[in-house]
C-alpha positions as CSV (number, residue, x, y, z in Angstrom):
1,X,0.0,0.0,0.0
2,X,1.5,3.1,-1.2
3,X,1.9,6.0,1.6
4,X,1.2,9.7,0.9
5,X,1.9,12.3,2.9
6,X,1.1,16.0,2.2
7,X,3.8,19.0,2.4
8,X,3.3,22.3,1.9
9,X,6.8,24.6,0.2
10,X,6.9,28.0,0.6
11,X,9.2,29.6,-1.1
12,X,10.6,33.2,-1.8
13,X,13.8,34.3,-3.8
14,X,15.6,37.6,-4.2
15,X,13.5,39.9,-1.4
16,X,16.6,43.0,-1.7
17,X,15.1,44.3,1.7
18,X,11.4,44.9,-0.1
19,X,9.6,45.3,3.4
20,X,7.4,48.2,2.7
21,X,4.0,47.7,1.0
22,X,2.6,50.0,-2.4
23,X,-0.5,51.4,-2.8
24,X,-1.5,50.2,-6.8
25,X,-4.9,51.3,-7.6
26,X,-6.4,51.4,-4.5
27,X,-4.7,48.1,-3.1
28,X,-2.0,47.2,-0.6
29,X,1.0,44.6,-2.7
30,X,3.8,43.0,-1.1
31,X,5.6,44.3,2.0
32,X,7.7,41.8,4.9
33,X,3.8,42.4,7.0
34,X,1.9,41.2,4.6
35,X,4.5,38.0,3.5
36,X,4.7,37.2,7.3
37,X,0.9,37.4,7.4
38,X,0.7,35.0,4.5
39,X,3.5,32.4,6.1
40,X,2.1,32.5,9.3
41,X,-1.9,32.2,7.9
42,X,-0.1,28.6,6.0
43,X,1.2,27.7,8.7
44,X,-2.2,27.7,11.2
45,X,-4.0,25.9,8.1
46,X,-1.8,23.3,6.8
47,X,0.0,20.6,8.5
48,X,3.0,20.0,7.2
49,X,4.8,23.5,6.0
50,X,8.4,24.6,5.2
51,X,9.2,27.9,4.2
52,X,12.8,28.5,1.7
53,X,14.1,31.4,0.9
54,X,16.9,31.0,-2.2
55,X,19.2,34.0,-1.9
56,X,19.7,37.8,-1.8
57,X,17.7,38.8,1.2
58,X,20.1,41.9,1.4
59,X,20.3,45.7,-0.6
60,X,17.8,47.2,-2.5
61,X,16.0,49.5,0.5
62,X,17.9,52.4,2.3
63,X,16.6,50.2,5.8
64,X,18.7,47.8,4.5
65,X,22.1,49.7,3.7
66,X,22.0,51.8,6.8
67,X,22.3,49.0,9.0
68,X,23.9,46.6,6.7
69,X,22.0,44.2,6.6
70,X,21.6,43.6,10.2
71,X,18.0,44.9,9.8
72,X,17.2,42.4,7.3
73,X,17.8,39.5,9.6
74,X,16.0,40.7,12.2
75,X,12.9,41.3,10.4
76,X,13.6,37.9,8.6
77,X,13.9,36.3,12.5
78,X,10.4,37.4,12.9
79,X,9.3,36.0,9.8
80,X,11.2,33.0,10.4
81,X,11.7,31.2,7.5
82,X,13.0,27.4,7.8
83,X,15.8,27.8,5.4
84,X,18.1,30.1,3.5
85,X,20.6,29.6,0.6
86,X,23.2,32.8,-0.2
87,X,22.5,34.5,-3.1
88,X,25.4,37.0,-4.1
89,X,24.4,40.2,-2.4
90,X,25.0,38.5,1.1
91,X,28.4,38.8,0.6
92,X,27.6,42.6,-0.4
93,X,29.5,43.8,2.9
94,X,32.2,41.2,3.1
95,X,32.8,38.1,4.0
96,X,33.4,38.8,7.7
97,X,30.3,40.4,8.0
98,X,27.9,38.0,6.0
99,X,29.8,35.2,9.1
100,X,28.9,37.5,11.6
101,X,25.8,38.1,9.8
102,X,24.9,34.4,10.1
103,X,25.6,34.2,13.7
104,X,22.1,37.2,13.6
105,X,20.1,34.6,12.2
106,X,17.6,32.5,14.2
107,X,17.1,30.0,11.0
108,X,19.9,27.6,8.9
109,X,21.7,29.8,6.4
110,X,23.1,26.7,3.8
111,X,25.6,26.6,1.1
112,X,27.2,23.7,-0.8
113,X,29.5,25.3,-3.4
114,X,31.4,28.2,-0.8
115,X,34.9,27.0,0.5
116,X,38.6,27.1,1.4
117,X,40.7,26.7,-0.9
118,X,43.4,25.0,1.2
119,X,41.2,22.1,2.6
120,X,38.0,22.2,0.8
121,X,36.3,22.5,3.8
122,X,32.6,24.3,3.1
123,X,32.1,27.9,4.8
124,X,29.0,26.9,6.0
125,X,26.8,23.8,6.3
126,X,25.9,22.7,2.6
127,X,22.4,21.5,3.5
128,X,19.7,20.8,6.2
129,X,17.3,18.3,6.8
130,X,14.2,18.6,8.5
131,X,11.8,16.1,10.1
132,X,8.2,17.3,9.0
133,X,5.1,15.0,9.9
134,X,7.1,11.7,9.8
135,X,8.8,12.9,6.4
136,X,12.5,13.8,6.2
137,X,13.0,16.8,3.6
138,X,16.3,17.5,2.3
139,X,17.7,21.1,1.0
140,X,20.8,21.7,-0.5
141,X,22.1,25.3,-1.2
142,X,24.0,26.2,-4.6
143,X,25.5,29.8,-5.5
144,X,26.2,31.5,-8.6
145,X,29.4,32.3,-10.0
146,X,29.4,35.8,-9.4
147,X,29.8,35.3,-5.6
148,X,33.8,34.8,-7.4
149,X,34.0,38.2,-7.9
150,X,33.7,39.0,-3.7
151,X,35.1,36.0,-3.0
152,X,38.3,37.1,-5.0
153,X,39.0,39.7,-2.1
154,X,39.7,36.9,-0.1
155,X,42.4,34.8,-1.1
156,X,41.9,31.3,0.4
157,X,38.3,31.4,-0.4
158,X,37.0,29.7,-3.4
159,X,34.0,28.6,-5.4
160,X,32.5,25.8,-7.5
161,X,31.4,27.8,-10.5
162,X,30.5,25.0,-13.4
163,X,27.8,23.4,-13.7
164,X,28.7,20.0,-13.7
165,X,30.9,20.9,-11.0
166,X,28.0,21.9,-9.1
167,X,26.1,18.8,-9.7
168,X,29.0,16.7,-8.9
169,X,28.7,18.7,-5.7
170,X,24.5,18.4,-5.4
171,X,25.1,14.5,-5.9
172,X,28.1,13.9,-3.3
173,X,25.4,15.2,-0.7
174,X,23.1,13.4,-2.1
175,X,24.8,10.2,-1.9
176,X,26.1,10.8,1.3
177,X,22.7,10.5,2.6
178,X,20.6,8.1,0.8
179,X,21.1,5.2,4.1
180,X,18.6,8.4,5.8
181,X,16.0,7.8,4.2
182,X,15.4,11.2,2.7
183,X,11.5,11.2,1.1
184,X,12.0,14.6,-1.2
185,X,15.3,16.2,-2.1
186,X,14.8,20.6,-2.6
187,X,17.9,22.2,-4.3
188,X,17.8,25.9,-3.3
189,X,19.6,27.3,-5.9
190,X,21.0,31.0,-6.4
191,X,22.3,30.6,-10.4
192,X,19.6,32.0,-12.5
193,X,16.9,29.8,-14.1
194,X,18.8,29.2,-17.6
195,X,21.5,27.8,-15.1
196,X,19.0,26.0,-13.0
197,X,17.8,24.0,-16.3
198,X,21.5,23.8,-17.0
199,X,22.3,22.2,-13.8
200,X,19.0,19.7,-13.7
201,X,20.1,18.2,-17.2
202,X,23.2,17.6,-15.7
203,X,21.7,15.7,-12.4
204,X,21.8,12.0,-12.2
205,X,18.5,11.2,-11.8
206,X,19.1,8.3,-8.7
207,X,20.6,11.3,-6.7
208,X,17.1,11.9,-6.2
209,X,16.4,15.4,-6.4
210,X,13.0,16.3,-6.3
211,X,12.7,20.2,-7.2
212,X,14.9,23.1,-8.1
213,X,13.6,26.3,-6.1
214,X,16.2,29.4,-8.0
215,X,16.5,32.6,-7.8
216,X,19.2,35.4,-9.1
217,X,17.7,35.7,-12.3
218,X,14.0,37.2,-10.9
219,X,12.1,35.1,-13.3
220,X,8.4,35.4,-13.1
221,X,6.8,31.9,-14.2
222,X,3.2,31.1,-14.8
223,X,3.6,27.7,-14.3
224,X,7.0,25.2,-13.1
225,X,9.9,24.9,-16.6
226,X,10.0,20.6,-15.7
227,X,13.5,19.4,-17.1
228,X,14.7,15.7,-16.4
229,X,11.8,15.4,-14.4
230,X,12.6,18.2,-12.0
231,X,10.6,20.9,-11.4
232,X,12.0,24.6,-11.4
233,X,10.3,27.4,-10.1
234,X,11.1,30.8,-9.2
235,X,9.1,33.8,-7.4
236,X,9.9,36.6,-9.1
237,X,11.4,38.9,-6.9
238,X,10.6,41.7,-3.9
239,X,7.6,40.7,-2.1
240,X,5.2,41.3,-4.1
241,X,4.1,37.1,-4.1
242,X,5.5,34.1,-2.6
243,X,6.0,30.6,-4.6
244,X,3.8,27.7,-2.9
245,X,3.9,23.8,-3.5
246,X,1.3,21.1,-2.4
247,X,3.0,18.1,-2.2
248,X,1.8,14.6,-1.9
249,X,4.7,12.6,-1.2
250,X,5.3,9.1,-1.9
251,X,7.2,7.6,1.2
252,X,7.5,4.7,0.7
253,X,9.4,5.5,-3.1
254,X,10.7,9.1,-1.3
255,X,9.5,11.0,-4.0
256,X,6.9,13.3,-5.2
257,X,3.4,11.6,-6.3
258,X,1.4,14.4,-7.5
259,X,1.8,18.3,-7.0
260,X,0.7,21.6,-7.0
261,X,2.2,24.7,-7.8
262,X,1.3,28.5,-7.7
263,X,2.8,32.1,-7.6
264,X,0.5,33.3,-4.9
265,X,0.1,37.7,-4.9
266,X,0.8,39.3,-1.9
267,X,-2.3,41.3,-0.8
268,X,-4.6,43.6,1.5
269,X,-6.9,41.5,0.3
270,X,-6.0,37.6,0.6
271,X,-3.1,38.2,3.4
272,X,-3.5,39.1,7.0
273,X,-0.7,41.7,9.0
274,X,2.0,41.1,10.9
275,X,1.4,44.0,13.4
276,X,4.8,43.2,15.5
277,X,6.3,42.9,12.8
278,X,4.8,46.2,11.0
279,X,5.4,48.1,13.8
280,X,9.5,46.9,14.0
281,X,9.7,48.2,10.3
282,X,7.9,51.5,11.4
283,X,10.9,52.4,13.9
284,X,13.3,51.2,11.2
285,X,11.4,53.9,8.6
286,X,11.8,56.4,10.9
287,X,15.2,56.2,12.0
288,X,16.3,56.4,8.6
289,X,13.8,58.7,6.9
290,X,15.4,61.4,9.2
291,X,19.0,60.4,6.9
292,X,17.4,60.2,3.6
293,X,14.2,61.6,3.5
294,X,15.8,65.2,2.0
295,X,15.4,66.8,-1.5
296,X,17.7,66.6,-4.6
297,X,16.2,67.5,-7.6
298,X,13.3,67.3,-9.9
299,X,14.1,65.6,-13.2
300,X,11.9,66.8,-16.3
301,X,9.9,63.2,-15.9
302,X,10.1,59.8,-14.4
303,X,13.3,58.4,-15.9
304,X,12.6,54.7,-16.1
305,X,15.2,51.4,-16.3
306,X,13.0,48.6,-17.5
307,X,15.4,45.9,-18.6
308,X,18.9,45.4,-18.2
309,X,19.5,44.4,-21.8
310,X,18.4,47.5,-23.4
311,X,19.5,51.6,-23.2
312,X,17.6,53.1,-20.6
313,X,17.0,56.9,-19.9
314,X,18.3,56.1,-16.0
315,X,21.3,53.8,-17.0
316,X,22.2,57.3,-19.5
317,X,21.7,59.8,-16.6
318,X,23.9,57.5,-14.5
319,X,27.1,56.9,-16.8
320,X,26.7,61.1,-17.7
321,X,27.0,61.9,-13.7
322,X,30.4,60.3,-13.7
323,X,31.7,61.3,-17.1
324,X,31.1,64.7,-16.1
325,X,32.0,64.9,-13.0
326,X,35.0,62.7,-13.3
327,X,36.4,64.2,-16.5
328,X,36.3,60.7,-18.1
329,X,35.9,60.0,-21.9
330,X,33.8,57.3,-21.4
331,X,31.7,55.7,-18.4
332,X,30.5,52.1,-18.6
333,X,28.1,51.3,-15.8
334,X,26.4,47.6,-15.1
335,X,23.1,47.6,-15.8
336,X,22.4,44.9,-12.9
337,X,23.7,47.8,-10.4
338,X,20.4,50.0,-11.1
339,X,18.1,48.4,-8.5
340,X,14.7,50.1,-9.8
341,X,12.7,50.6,-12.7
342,X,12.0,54.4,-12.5
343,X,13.5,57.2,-10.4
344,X,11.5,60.6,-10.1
345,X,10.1,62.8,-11.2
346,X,11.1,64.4,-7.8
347,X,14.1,62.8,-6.3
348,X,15.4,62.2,-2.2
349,X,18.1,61.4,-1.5
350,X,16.4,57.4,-0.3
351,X,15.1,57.3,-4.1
352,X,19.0,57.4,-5.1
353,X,20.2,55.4,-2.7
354,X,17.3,52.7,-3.5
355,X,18.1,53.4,-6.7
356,X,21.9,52.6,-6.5
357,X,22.7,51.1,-3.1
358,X,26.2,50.8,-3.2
359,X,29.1,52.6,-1.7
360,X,31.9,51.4,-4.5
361,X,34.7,52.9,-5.8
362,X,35.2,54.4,-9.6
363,X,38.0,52.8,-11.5
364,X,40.5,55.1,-14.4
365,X,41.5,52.7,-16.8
366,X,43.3,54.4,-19.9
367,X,43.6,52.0,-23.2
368,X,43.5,52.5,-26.8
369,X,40.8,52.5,-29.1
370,X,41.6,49.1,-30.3
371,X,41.1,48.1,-26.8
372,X,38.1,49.9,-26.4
373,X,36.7,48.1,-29.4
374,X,37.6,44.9,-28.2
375,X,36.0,45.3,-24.9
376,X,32.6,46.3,-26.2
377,X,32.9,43.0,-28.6
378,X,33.6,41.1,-25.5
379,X,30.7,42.2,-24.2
380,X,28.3,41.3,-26.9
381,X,29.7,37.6,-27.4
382,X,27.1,35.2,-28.1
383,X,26.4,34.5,-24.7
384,X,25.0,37.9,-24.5
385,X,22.5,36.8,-27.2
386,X,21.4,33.0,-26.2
387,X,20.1,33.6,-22.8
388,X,22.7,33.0,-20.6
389,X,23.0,36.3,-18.1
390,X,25.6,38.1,-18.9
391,X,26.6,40.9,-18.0
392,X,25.4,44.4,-19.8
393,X,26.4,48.0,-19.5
394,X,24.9,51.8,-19.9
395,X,27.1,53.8,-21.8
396,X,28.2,57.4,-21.5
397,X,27.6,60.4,-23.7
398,X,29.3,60.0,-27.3
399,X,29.6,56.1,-27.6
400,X,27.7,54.7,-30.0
401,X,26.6,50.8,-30.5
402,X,24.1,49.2,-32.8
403,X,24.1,45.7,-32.1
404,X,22.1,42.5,-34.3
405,X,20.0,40.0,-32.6
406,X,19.7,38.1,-35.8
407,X,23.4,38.1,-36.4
408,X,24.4,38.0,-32.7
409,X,27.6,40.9,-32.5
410,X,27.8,44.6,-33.1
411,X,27.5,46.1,-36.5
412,X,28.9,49.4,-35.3
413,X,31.2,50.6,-32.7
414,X,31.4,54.7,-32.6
415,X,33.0,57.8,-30.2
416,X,30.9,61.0,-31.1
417,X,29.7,59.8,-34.6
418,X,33.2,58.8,-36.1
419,X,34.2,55.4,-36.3
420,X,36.9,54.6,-33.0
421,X,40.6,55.2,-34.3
422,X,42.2,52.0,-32.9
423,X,45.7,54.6,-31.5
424,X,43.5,56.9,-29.8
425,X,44.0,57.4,-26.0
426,X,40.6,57.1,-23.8
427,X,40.3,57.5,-20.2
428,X,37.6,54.7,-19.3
429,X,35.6,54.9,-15.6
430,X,34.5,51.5,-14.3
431,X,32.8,50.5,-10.9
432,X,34.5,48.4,-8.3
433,X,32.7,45.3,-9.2
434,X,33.6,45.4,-13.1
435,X,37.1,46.5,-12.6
436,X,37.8,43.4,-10.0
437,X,36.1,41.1,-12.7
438,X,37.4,42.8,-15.6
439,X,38.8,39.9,-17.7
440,X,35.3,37.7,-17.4
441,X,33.6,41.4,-17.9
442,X,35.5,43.0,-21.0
443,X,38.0,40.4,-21.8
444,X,41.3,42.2,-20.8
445,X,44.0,41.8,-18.1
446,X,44.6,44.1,-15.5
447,X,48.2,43.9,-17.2
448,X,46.7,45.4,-20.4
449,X,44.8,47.9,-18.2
450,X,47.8,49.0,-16.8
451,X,50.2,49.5,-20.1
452,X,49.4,52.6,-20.9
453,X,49.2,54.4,-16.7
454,X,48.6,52.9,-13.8
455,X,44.6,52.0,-13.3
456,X,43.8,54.5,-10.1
457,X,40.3,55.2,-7.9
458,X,39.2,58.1,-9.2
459,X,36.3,58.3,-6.7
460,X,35.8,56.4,-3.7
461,X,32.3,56.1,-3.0
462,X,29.7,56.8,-6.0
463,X,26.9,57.9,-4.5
464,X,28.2,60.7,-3.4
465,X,29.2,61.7,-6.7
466,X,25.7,61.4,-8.3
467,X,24.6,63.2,-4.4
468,X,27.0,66.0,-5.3
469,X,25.9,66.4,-9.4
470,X,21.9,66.4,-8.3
471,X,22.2,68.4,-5.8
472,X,23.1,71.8,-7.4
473,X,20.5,70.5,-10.3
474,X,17.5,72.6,-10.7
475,X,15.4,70.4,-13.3
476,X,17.3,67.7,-15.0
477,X,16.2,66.6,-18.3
478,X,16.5,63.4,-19.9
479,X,19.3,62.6,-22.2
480,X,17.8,62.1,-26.0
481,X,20.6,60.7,-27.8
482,X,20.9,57.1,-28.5
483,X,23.9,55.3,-27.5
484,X,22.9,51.8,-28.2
485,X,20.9,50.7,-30.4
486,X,19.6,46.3,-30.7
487,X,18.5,46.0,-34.0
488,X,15.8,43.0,-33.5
């Protein structure tokens, strides 16, 4: 006789400190109250519930950055979520402090693929198991590659970046702990969901893993992407909804036997309070609305950043602020680092700061235009075009790049409408992240960077760069040229 057993997953990915609700037409979405009120509500109803959280709790709110992220866990205590993978903005302010970090947190914090290089010992426990109404549950936690580029700063700390490494990694776990009788395997993955159905093809399916729950790449699904039997899901990001499985599991064969899945909206109307809670992130608000609750500017209209794969009017504004300001020739600036979607039309100095959350330092690189050339091709190799996330950049005033979908590379490379002469000189500003990464970002050594002068910090914290240029800004307007230019 076959025995079922029903589990409820939870499951939430890539939060960036989203606690405060928004008012859209007359209804209350997302905020941490409203989520808690949701857990907790699942949790008095069903049985059997687990709530996962893969990656990036941290940046993306001013709450958040003022107390580095020591807010964050707090709030998430009260929530209290079962288990957390890293994502890569945990390691956002350093390793130390992610460890002491860690120590903050009332709930498992898991990863499988973080560890020293000397012994190969993991940083921190590579999975968890929980005992759930005569049912053991198994998560594992995986972490993108980019976690390389923090991890870099310290230099016995390493990473499993490939994907087969990674399932290698997933199925040592997983063989480690077949004599426990594990009834459903959860891989809580922080990769992006083109490298979660990577990294499922690649499983072996007697490993037994049940489901992928990802995040990184803030994919919103309408139903679960099933490769090699495994369902993948993601929840978006922010708090606007929260992923939920109903699972009937098969005991006896530990695995699933029928399921469920939906991407459940976070409402006013489906979703009770958290009023301890609420009234936690109300002190929080206050304290820091009295730091950045103060005027800047007005811009002509809201500026908005859609997409990172596309010139945006923000990403423009952005890349100007430190050409100008900087005396640079050209400015490239990530357009993962621009948190929002639209900044104004009046602007505080929290909008900014939500806006661009980090406290990095501006890079002078000088090379030639042949090297300039070469960068922006490295940029648009055919990853760029086949789905895998790369990563893309906002360009300054007087570049100029029209790029083919169809044919997958740039047609045109330009400096203020004349083609690049490959002997000309050009003083190049990059952020801390994309200078420390800059072979994988542009494909050139720190060696070539440095032929021509010695690379230097030309500005030490960039927000207050772009806090300086809007400040003495009566009206800004929105820059009309175009830059780049995707031919579909």
């Amino acid at each position: 006789m076959t025995t079922l057993k029903k589990l409820t997953l939870l499951h939430s990915n890539d939060l960036h400190g989203d606690f405060l609700a928004e008012e859209v037409g007359g209804e209350l979405i997302g905020g941490v109250s409203m989520l808690s009120g949701y857990v907790q509500k699942v949790r008095r109803e069903e049985e059997n519930v687990l709530y996962a959280i893969s990656g990036d709790m941290l940046r993306g709110s001013v709450i958040d950055s003022e107390y580095r992220g020591v807010s964050t866990i707090e709030v998430m205590n009260m929530i209290g979520p079962d288990v957390v993978t890293l994502g890569n903005h945990e390691l956002d302010y350093g390793l130390a402090h992610l460890l002491f970090i860690e120590k903050c947190a009332k709930f498992p914090i898991i990863n499988a693929n973080l560890y020293l290089l000397n012994n190969r010992n993991r940083l921190f426990d590579g999975h968890v198991i929980f005992e759930v109404g005569g049912m053991r549950i198994m998560f594992i936690g995986i972490l993108t590659e980019e976690v390389l580029v923090q991890a870099r700063q310290e230099k016995t700390i390493g990473t499993f970046v490939d994907i087969a490494e990674a399932a290698a990694e997933v199925g040592k776990i997983c063989d480690s702990y077949q004599t426990e009788d594990i009834d459903l395997t959860v891989l809580l993955t922080h990769i992006g969901f083109e490298e979660d159905k990577a990294l499922a093809a690649a499983l072996d399916p007697r490993w037994g893993v049940d489901i992928i729950v990802g995040g990184h790449s803030h994919t919103l699904l309408d139903e679960p992407c099933v490769v090699n039997g495994i369902p993948i899901v993601q929840a978006a990001c922010g708090t606007d909804q929260i992923g939920r499985f109903d699972i009937l599991v098969d005991t006896d064969r530990n695995a699933i036997h029928d399921y469920t899945w939906e991407l459940v909206p976070i409402t006013d109307a489906t979703c009770p309070r958290d009023e301890p809670l609420e009234a936690l992130i109300g002190r929080y608000k206050q304290a820091t609305d009295d730091i950045y609750c103060r005027y800047l500017t007005r811009f002509e209209h809201e500026f908005t950043h859609p997409r990172r794969d596309r010139e945006t009017e923000v990403g423009k504004l952005f890349a100007d602020m430190l050409r100008d300001s900087l005396r640079l020739d050209v400015v490239l600036v990530g357009s993962g680092s621009l948190r929002n979607e639209t900044l104004g039309p009046l602007v505080e100095y929290r909008n900014l700061v939500e806006m661009y959350p980090y406290d990095d330092e501006i890079h002078r690189v000088t090379v030639t235009g042949a090297t300039l050339k070469r960068m922006v091709n490295h940029i648009f190799r055919e990853e760029a075009f086949s789905g895998e996330r790369t990563k893309m950049y906002q360009y300054s005033r007087g570049m100029g790049i029209v790029s083919s979908l169809k044919e997958r590379r740039v047609l045109e490379i330009t400096y203020e409408g004349n083609p690049i002469d490959d002997d000309r000189i050009f003083r190049i500003g990059l952020q801390d992240y994309h200078f420390n990464n800059m072979e994988d970002s542009f494909g050139i050594t720190l060696e070539e960077a440095n032929a021509i002068e010695p690379t230097r910090v030309v500005a030490t914290k960039t927000v207050n760069v772009f806090d300086e240029y809007l400040s003495i800004c009566e009206l800004v307007k929105c820059p009309e040229d175009v830059r780049w230019l995707t031919i579909e």
